[in-house]
C-alpha positions as CSV (number, residue, x, y, z in Angstrom):
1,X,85.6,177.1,26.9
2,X,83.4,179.3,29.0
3,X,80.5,179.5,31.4
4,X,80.7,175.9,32.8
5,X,77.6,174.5,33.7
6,X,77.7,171.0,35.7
7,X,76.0,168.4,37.6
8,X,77.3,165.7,40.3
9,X,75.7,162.5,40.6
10,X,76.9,160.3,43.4
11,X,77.1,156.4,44.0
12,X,75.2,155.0,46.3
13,X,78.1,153.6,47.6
14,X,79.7,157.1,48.7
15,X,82.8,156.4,46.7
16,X,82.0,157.4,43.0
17,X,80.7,160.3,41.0
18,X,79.5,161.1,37.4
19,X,80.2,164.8,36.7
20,X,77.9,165.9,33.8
21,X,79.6,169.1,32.3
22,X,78.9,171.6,29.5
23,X,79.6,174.9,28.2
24,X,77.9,177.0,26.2
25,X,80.1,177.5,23.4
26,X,80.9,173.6,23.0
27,X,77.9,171.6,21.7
28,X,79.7,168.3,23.7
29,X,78.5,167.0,27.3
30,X,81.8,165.9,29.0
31,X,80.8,163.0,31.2
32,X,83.6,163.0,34.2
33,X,84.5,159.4,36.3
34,X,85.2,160.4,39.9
35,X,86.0,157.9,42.2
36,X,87.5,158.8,46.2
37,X,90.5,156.1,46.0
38,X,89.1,154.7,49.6
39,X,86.7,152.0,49.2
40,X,84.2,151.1,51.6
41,X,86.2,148.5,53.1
42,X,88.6,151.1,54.9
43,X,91.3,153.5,54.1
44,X,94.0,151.3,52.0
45,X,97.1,153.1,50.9
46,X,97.2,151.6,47.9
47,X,94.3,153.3,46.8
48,X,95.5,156.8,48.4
49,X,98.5,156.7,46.2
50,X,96.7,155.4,42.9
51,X,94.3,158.4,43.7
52,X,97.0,160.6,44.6
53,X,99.6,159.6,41.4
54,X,96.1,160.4,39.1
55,X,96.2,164.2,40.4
56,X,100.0,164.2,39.9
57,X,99.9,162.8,36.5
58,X,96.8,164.1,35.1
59,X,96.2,166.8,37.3
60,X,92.5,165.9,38.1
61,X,91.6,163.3,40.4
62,X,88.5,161.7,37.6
63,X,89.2,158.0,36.3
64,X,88.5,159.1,33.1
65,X,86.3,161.0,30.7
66,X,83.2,160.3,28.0
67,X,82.7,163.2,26.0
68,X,79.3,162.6,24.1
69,X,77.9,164.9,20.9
70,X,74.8,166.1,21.5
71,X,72.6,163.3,19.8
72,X,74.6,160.7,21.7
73,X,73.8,163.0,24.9
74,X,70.3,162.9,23.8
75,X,70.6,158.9,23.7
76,X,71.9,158.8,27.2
77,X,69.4,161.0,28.7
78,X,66.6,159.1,26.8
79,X,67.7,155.8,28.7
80,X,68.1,157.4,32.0
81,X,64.6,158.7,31.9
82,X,63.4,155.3,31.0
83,X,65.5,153.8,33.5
84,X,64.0,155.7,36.2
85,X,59.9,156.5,34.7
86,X,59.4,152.2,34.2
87,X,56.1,150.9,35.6
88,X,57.1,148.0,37.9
């Protein structure tokens, strides 16, 4: 994999992420769960070490990963747009 193109997309709540990611040579969009480990409520250390045990043991701090073929890509950024385009 080469030539990593990607996009973050932030919570409104300031402690998730969506990282869109693709490369040129894969026809896949990775879709990448971030999260911060604190929550909104305060710094707990429960959530430091979850956080920081995810980095140890998977060596990246994302909850988890969607990887989507391109028609299922196509799908997702067909509901987005008419998530956000709806007349009210």
């Amino acid at each position: 994999m080469s030539n990593e193109k990607s996009t973050m997309v932030l919570c409104e709540c300031g402690s998730e992420a969506i990282q869109v990611s693709w490369w040129d040579d894969e026809p896949e969009v990775f879709l990448s769960n971030w999260t911060s480990g604190l929550p909104n409520t305060g710094i707990v250390w429960k959530h430091r070490i979850k956080h920081i045990w995810q980095i140890i043991t998977r060596g990246h701090p994302y909850t988890d990963s969607v990887i989507l073929s391109p028609d299922e890509a196509k799908k997702l950024a067909d509901a987005l747009w008419k998530a956000v385009s709806r007349d009210d």
